[in-house]
C-alpha positions as CSV (number, residue, x, y, z in Angstrom):
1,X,-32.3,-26.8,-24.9
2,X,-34.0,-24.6,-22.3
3,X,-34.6,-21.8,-24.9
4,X,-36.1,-24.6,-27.1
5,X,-38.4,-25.9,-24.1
6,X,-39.5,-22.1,-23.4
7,X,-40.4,-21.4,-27.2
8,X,-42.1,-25.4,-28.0
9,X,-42.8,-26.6,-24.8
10,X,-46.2,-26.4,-24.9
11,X,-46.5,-28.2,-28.5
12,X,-44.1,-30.8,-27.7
13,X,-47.0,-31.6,-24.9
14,X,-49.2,-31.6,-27.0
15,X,-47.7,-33.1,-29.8
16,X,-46.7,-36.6,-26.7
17,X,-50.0,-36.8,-25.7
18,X,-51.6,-36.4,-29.2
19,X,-49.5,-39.6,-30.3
20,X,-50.0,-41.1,-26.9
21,X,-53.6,-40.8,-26.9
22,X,-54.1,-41.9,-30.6
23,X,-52.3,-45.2,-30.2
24,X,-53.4,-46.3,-26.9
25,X,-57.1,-45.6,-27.4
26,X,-58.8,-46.9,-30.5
27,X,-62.0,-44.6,-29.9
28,X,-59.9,-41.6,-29.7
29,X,-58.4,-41.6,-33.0
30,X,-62.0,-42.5,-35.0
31,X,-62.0,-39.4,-37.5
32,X,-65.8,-38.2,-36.1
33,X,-63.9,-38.2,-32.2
34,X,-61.1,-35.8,-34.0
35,X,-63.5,-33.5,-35.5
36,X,-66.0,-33.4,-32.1
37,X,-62.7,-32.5,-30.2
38,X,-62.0,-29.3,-32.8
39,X,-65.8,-28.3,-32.4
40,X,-66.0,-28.7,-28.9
41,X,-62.9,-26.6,-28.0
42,X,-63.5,-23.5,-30.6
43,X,-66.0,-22.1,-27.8
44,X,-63.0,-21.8,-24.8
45,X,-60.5,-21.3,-27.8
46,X,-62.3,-17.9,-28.8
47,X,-62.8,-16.8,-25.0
48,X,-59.6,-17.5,-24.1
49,X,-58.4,-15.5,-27.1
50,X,-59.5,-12.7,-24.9
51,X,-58.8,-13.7,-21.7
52,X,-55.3,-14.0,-23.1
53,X,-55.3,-9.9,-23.6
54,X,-56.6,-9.4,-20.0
55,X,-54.3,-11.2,-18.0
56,X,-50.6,-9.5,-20.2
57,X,-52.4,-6.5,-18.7
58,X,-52.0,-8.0,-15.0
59,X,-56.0,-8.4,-14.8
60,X,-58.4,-10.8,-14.6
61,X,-62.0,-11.4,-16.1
62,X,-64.2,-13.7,-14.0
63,X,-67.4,-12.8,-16.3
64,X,-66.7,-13.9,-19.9
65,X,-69.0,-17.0,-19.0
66,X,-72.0,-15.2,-17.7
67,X,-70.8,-12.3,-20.5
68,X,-70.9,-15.3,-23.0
69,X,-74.5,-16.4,-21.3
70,X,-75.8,-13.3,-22.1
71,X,-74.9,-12.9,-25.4
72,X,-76.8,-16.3,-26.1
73,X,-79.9,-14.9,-24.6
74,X,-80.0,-11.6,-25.8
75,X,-78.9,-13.5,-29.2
76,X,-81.9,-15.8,-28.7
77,X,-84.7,-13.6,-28.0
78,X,-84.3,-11.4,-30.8
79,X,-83.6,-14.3,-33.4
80,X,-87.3,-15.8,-32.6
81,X,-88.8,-12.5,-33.9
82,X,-86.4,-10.3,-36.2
83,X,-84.0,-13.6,-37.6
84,X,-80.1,-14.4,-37.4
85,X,-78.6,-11.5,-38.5
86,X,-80.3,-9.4,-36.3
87,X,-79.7,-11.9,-33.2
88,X,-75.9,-11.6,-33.4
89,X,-75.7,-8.1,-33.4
90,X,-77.3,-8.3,-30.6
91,X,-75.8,-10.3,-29.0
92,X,-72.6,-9.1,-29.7
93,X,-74.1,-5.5,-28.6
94,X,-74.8,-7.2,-25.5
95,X,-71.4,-8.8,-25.1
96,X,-69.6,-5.6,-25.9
97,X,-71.6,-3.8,-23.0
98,X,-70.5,-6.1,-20.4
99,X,-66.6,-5.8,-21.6
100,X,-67.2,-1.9,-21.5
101,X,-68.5,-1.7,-18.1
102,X,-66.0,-4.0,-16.7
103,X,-63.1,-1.7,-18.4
104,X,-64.8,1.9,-16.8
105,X,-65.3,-0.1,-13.4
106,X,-61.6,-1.0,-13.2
107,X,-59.6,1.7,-15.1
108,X,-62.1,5.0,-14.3
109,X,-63.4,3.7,-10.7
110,X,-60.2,2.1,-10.0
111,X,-62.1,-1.4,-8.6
112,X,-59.2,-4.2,-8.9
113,X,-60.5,-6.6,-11.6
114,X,-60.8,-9.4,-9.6
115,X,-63.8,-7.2,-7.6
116,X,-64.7,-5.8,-10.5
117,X,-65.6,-8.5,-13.0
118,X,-67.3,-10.9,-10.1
119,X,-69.6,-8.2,-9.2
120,X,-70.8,-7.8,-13.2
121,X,-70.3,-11.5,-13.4
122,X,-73.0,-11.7,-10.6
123,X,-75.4,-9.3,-11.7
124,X,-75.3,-10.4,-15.2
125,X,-76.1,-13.8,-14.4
126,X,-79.0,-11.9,-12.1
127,X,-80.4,-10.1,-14.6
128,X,-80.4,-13.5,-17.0
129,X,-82.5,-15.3,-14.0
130,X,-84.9,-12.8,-13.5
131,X,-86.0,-11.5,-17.3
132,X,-86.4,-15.0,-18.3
133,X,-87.6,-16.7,-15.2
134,X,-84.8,-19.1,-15.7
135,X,-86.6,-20.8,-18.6
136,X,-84.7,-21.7,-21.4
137,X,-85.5,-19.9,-25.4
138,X,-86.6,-21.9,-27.6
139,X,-87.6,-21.8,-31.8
140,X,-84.5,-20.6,-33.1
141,X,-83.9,-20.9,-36.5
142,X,-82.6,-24.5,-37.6
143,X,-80.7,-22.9,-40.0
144,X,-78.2,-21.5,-36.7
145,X,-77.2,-24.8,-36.1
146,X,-75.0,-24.5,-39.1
147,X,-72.9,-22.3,-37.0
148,X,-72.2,-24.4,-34.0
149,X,-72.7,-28.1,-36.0
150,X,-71.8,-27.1,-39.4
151,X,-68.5,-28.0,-41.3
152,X,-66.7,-26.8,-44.6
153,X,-65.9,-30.0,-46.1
154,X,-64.8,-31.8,-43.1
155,X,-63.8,-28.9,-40.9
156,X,-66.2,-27.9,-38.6
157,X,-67.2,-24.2,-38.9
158,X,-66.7,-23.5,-35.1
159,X,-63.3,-24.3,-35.4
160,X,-63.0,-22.1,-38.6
161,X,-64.2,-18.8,-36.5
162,X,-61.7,-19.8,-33.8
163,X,-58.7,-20.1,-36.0
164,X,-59.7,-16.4,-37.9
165,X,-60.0,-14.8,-34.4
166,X,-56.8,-16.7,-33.0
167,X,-54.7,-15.4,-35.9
168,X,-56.6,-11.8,-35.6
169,X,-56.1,-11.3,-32.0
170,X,-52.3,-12.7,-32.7
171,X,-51.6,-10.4,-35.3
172,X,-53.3,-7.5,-33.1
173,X,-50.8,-8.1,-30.1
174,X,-47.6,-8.4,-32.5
175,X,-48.1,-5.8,-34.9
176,X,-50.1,-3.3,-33.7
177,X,-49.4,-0.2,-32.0
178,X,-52.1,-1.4,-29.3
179,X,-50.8,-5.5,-28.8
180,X,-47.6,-3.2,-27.9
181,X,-49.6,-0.8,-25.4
182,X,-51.0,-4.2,-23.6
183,X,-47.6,-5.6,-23.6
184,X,-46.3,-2.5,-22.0
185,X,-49.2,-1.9,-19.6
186,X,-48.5,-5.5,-18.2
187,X,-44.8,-5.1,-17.6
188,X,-45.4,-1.7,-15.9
189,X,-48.5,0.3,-15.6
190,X,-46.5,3.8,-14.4
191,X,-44.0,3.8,-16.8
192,X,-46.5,3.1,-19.3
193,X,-48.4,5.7,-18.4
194,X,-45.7,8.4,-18.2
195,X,-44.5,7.6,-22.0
196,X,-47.4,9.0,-22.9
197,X,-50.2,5.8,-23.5
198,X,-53.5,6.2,-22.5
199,X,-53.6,3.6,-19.9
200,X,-57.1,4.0,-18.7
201,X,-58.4,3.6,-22.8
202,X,-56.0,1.0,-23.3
203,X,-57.7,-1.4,-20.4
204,X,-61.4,-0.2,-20.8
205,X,-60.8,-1.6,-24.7
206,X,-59.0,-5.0,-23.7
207,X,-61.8,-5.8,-21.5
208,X,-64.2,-4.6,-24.1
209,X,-62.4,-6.9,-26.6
210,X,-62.6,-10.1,-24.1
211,X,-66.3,-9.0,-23.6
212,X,-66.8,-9.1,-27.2
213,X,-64.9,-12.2,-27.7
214,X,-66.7,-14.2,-25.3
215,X,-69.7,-13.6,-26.7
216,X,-68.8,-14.9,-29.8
217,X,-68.1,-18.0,-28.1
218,X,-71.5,-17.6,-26.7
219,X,-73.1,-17.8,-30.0
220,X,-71.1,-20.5,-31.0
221,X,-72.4,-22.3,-28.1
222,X,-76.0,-21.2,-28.9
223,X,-75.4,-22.6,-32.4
224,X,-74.5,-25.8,-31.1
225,X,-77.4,-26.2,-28.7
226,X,-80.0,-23.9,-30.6
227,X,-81.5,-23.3,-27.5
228,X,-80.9,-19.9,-25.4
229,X,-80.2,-21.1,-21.8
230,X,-79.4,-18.8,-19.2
231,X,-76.7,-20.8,-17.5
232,X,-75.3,-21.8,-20.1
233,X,-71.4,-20.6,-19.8
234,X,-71.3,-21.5,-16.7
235,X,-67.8,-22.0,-15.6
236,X,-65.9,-20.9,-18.7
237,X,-64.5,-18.5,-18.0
238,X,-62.1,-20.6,-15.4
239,X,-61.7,-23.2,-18.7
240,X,-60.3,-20.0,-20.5
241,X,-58.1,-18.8,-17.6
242,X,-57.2,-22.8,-17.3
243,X,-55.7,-22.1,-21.2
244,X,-53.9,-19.2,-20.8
245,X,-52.1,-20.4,-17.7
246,X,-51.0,-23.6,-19.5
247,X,-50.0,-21.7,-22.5
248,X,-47.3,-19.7,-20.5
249,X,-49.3,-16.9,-20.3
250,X,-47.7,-15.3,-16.1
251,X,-50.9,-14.5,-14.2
252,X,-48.5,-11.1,-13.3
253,X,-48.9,-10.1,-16.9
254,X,-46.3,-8.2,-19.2
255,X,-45.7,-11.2,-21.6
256,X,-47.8,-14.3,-23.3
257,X,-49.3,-15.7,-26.7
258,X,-52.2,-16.3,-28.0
259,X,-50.7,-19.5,-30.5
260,X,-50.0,-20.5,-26.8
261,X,-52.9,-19.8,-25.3
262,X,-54.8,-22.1,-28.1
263,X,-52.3,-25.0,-27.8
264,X,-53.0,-24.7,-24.0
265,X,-57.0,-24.9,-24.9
266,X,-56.1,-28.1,-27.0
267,X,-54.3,-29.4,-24.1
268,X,-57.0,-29.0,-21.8
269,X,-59.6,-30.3,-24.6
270,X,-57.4,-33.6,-25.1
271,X,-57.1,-34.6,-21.3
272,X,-61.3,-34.0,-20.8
273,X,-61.3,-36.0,-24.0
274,X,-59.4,-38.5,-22.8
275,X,-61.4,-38.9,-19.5
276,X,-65.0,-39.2,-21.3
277,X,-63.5,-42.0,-23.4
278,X,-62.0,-43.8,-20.2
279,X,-65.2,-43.0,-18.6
280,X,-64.1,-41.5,-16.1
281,X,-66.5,-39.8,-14.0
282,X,-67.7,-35.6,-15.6
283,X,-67.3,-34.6,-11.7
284,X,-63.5,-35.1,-11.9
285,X,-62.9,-32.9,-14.9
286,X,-63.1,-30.1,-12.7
287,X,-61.1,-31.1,-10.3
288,X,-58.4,-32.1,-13.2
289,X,-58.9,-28.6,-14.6
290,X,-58.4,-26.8,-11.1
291,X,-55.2,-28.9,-10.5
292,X,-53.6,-27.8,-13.9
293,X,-54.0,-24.3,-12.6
294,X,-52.4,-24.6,-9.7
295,X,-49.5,-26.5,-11.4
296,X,-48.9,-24.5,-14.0
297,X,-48.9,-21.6,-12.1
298,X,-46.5,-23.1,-9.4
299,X,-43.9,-23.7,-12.0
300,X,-44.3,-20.3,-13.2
301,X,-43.8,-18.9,-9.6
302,X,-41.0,-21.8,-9.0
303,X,-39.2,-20.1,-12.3
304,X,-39.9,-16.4,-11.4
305,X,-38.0,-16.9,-7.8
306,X,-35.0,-18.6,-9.5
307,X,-34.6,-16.1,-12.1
């Protein structure tokens, strides 16, 4: 039973509070409520996807929302002049730039990530304020929309890209040589490093892989606003560590999911859910999210000390 509770936990949860949720509240289980909830979870789905990589490695990344921000803006200000396809490279480009400086800060430097990633999280959202004055991009294509708004038959595209990077990135830590290398690095960076594995390229390309991953979730967000906004993001990247957490991913690293990690997203997307339909105040969503953290992780350190 325990071994069951380890492996399904987390989707039994959800599974309760799915059923709970559907026949207490008659506004919850109206077919356009199901679909908003899929749309607007596929943004901290896709980040978390990455944030799920950083913390197996032990490490944390406190800029994917500013890294996500940015990709939205550079995104943005291209697409008003040279169109969409142009725009997401971009802002991918962007994106990936963030994710590669964070990785050479922490594994060439040696700054902790916690340091690390605040410092470009600051001076990203810096640069954002101060090239656009913090005024907002407008005249996007309608067209983008499609991307944020958009469904395939009644499934909303958002979620679609979500569900192709969640099974990439879970195939990629399963059966790859490099999921295996992340794996190892987070159960012991020495011994890692003297069987041979290039530590230091193996952290600068799962930060670049976060970074790159939170920027698609900033154009999914751009898509679904069709305006760039510099502070947009803002606080997602605590939404995405929220996920992992829940999922069962240890904050020491060495071991986690990233089926878990999106269970944990739909978990956090079903209690904020929940409150806006019991209109209960946005200023306590927050809060709710905050004490999750601290639970989940407290079980995890509860368990840890027993075993």
């Amino acid at each position: 039973m325990k071994k069951f509770f380890r492996t399904y936990g987390m989707l039994v949860i959800l599974a309760v509070m799915f059923i709970v949720l559907y026949s207490s509240l008659p506004t919850f289980r109206n077919p356009q409520n199901l679909l908003n909830l899929l749309q607007q979870n596929a943004v901290n789905a896709v980040i978390a996807s990455g944030m799920t990589l950083v913390i197996i490695t032990g490490g944390i990344d406190l800029s994917a929302g500013s890294t996500a921000a940015l990709a939205g803006m550079a995104a943005a200000a291209v697409m008003v002049r040279h169109g969409i396809a142009l725009g997401v490279v971009a802002g991918l480009v962007a994106a990936a730039a963030a994710g590669l400086l964070n990785g050479l800060l922490i594994s060439k430097v040696g700054i902790v990530p916690f340091v690390a990633t605040l410092g470009v999280q600051i001076i990203t959202k810096g640069i954002l304020f101060i090239s656009t004055n913090a005024t907002p991009i407008y005249g996007l294509p309608l067209e983008y929309m499609t991307v944020g708004l958009g469904s395939i038959g009644p499934f909303p595209i958002a979620t679609s890209i979500a569900v192709v990077v969640a099974v990439i990135m879970s195939v990629v830590l399963k059966h790859t040589p490099f999921g295996q290398y992340v794996l190892a690095l987070g159960g012991n960076e020495d011994a890692t490093r003297l069987s041979g594995i290039d530590v230091d390229r193996t952290k600068t390309a799962v930060y670049t892989i976060a970074a790159i991953l939170a920027g698609i979730g900033g154009l999914i967000l751009l898509g679904q606003t069709n305006t760039g906004q510099p502070q947009a993001a803002s606080g997602y990247e605590l939404n995405a560590i929220a996920a992992v957490v829940v999922g069962g991913t240890p904050l020491s690293g060495g071991q986690g999911s990233i089926v878990n990690t999106i269970i944990g997203a739909l978990v956090l997307g079903l209690i904020s859910n929940a409150l806006n339909l019991m209109n209960v105040s946005p200023y306590w969503q927050p809060a709710v999210t905050g004490l999750i953290i601290l639970v989940a992780v407290g079980i995890d350190t509860v368990s840890r000390k027993r075993k």
